[in-house]
N, C-alpha and C positions, 0 to 999 in steps of 0.2 A: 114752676115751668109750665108755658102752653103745652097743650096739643098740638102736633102741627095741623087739624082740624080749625082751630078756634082762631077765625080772622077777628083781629085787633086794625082799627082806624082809632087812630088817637093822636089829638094836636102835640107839636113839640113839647111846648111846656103851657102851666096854665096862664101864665101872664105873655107868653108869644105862641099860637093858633098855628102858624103856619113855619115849618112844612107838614102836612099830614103823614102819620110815620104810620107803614101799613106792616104789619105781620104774622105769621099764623096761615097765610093762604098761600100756595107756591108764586113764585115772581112774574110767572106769562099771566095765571088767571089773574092775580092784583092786578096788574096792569093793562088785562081787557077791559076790565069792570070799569078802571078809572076813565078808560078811553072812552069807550061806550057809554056806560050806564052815567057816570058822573058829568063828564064833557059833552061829549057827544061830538070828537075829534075826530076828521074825516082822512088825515093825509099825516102820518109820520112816519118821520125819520129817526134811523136806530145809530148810535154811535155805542159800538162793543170792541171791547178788549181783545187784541188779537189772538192772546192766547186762550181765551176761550172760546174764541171762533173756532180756534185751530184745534184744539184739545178737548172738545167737550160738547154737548148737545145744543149748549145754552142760547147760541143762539138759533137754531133750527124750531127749538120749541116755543121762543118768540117770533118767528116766523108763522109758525103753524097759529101760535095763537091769535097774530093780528091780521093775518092773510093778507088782502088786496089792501088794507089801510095803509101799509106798508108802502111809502113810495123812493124810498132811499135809504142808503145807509153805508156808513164808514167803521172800515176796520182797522181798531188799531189806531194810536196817537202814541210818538214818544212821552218821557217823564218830562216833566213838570211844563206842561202846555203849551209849547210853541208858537207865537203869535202866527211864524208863517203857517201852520197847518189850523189854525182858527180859520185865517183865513180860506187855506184851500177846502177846506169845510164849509164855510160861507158863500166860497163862489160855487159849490155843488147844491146847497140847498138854494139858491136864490130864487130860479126857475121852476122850483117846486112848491111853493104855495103849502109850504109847511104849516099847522097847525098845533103838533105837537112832537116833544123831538123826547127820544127815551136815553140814559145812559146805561148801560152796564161793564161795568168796571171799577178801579180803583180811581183818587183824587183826583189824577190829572184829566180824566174826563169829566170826572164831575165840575171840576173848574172850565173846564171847552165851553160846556152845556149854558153854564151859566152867565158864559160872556160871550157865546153865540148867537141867546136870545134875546140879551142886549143888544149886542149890535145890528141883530135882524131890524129889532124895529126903531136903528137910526141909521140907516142905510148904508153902515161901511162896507167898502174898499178895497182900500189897502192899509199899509201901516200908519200914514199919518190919520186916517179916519180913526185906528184900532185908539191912538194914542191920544186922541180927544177923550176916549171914556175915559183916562186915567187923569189926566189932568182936572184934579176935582176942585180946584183953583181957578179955575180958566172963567171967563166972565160966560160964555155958551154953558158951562155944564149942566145951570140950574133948569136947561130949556130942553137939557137932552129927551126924549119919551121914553117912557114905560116898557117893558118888554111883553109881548101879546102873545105869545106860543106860549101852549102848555107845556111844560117837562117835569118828567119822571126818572129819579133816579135808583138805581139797584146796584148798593157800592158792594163790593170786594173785600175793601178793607176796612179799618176803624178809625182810618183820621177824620173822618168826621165832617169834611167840606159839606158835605151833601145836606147838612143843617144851619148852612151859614146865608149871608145873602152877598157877602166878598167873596173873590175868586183871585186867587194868583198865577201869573203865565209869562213867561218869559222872552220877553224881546230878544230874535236873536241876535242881531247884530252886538247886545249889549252884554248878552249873557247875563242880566241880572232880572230879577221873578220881579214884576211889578203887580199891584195891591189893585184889582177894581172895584169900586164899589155900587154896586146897581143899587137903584133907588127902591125896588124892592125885591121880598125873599123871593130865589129860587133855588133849587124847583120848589114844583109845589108839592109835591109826593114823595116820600122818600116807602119803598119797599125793600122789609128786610130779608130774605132768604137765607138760611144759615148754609142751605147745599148748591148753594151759588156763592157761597165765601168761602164754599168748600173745594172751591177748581183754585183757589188763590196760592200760589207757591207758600209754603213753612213758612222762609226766612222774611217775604214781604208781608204776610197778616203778623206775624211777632213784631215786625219793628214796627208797623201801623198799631199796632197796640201799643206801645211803649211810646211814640206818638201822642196815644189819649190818655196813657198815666202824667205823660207831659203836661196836660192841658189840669188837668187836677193838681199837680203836685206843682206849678208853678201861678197856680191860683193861690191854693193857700199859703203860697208862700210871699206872696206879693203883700206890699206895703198897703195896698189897697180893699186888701179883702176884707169881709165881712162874713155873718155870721151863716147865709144862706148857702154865701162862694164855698164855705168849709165844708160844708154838711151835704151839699150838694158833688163837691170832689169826693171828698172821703166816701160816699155812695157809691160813687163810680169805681175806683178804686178795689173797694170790699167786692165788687162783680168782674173788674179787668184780672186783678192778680192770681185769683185759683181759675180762671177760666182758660188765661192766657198759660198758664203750668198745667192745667187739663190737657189742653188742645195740642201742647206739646208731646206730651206723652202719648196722644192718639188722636192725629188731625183728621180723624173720621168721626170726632164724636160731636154733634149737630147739636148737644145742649152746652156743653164748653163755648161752639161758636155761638150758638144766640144769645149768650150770657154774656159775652165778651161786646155780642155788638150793643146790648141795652147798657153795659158799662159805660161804651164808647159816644153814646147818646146823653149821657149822664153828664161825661166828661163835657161834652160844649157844651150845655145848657148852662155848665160855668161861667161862660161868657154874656150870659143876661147878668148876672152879679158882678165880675169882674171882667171886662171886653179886654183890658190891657193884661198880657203874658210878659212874661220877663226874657232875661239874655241865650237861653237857649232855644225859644222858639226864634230871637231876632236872628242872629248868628245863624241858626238852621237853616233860615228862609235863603241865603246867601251862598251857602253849602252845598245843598241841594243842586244849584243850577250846575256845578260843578263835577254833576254825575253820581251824588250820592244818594238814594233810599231818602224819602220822605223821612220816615219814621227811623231811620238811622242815623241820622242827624241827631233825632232826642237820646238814642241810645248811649251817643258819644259826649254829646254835650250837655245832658241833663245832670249828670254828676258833677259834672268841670262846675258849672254853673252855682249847683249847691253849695261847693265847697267852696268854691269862690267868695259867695258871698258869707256863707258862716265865717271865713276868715277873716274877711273885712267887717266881722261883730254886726251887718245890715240886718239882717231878720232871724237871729238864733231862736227868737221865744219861738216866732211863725214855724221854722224847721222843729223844733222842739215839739209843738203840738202835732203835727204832722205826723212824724217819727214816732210817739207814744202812740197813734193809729194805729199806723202799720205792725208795732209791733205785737199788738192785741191778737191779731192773724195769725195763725197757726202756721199759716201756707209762707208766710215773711220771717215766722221764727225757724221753719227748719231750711231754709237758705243762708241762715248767720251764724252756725257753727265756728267758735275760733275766729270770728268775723266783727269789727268793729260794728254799732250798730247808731251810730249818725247816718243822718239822710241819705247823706250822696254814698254810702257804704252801701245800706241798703237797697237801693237802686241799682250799684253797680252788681250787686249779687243775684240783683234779678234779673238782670240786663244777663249776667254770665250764666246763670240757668236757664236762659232760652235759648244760648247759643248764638249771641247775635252781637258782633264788632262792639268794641269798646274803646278805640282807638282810630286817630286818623291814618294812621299808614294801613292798618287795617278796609280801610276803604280806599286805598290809591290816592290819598292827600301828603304832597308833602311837604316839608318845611318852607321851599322855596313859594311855596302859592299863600303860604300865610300873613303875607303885608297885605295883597289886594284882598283877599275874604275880611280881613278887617276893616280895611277902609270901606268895602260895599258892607258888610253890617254895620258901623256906623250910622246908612242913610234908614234902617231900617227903623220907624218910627217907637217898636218895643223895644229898642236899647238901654232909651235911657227910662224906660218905665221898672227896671230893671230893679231889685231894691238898691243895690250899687248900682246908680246910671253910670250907665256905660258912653262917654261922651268923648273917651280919650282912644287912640288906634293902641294903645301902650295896655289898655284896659282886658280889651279881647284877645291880644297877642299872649297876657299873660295867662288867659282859661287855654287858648289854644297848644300852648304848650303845657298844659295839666295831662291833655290826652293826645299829645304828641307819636308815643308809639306807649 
């Protein structure tokens, strides 16, 4: 464990440099230094989390630390990114001759940020310009430009966006989260602060972790993985599950969170091995727009999923090696008292040790809303990367009633 003295700059991973992941120094000085000393960034814009607007110093003290750099800033974005508030964020920054724009908060700003500075530098709009980025088919796309502001993000939680170069955000009219994918990574900085993960409500950093045991446990479980995809989950893993049972027991304890969030780093870098996730992230992504927790989604659906597919005999060796991990953990063996000890058992037991929905009624989902979440995960391209492809609406109906109530 660092000091919190000892600033760390260190690329993503060794074979992808970028994002620069900063931590060890508090989140205003990191992100003087990068404005200043690194760029030499003249004009930004801060997009922060309302409730830590509201609740908590954090953004006063990036205030204080960027003074006049400072020339705009938005509080606050509902969940899962609203195309129309991209936009009313885009018609605020337009007239400002942005340079660099900072996030602090959870996913759904970090997704804003990233299809913000897309769009800045191709000039949208409104929705049909929004809707050219997505259409990555379109014979324009390959002409779209690069994105030219710097951004910095300072996540909240542990889903991880803030090391991806895709961002997802939801059309409202359509209600369904579409996939952008900018030509390249942003941001460029990711800074970590554990006492700025520490203004995060319980129930939202636990299901954002279970979230990143998602992205681990649906790697190795995939038909596609290899040997770095294992090694590198299973890493994550050994840092999310005593970190995440730490922080529960005392969500004041700042080494639980930065353990949690170098898990959670752990967990994407999965996606250099294996980019493709299986039925619970596709399904999730559909879910979600429907008013539920990012990371609650993996809660409810990551079992359904497992057990799913162990039944249909698709990847039992993959669950099997998995499972013999986790159960090497001390912290995984005393959650399985009297407790069956297959994957999707032991997930649901860690799911119910944090206290966090295990069921869709449990989130205000219910059976009548289960035809259309199927037929929108469907479109969702990790369906069928699924180890059972999921190609049939009969498919998903059946996980959906695993965890019906």
């Amino acid at each position: 464990m660092l000091s919190p003295s000892q600033h760390v700059i260190e690329p993503f991973a060794e074979s992808q440099p970028a994002p620069l992941v900063s931590y060890g120094l508090p989140y205003a000085q990191a992100c003087r230094q990068f404005i200043d000393s690194y760029w030499n960034c003249k004009r930004v814009y801060l997009l922060i989390s309302a409730s830590l607007a509201e609740k908590s110093d954090v953004f006063n003290r990036l205030q204080k630390a960027l003074g006049t750099k400072i020339v705009g800033a938005r509080i606050g974005l509902k969940p899962h990114t609203l195309w129309s508030e991209i936009l009313e964020v885009l018609d605020d920054m337009r007239p400002l001759d942005v340079d660099c724009i900072v996030s602090v908060g959870a996913g759904s700003l970090t997704d804003a940020i990233k299809v913000i500075a897309w769009a800045l530098a191709n000039g949208v709009c409104d929705e049909d310009d929004l809707a050219k980025l997505v259409a990555c088919d379109s014979p324009g796309y390959a002409d779209l430009k690069l994105p030219t502001i710097r951004s910095i993000s300072v996540p909240t939680s542990l889903s991880g966006g803030e090391y991806t170069s895709f961002a997802g955000a939801t059309n409202d009219k359509t209600q369904k989260k579409q996939l952008f994918t900018p030509p390249v990574q942003n941001p460029q900085v990711v800074v970590l602060d554990p006492e700025v993960a520490a203004t995060m409500p319980m129930r939202l950093f636990l299901g954002s972790g279970i979230r990143a045991v998602d992205h681990c446990v649906e790697t190795v479980c995939s038909l596609k993985s290899n040997e770095m995809g294992d090694q590198i989950s299973i890493k994550g893993l050994e840092l999310l599950v005593p970190a995440l049972l730490a922080y529960k027991r005392d969500p004041s304890n700042l080494e639980a969170i930065r353990n949690a969030q170098l898990g959670a780093l752990e967990a994407v870098k999965t996606s250099i091995y294996v980019p493709e996730k299986g039925g619970s992230h596709a399904i999730g992504h559909m879910l979600g727009p429907l008013g539920v927790a990012h990371g609650e989604t993996s809660c409810i659906l990551l079992p359904a999923v497992c057990r799913y597919n162990a039944l249909k005999g698709a990847n039992v060796q993959r669950q099997e090696k998995l499972t013999k991990a986790l159960l090497a953990s001390p912290h995984i063996q005393s959650l399985l008292s009297n407790a069956k000890n297959d994957l999707a058992s032991i997930i649901e037991n860690l799911v119910k040790a944090l206290g966090l929905p295990r069921a869709l009624k449990d989130v205000g989902i219910s059976g009548d809303l289960f035809d259309k979440l199927a037929e929108n995960s469907l479109l969702d391209p990790w369906a069928k990367e699924n180890p059972v492809s999921l190609v049939r609406k009969e498919q998903i109906l059946e996980i959906l009633d695993m965890v019906a109530d």
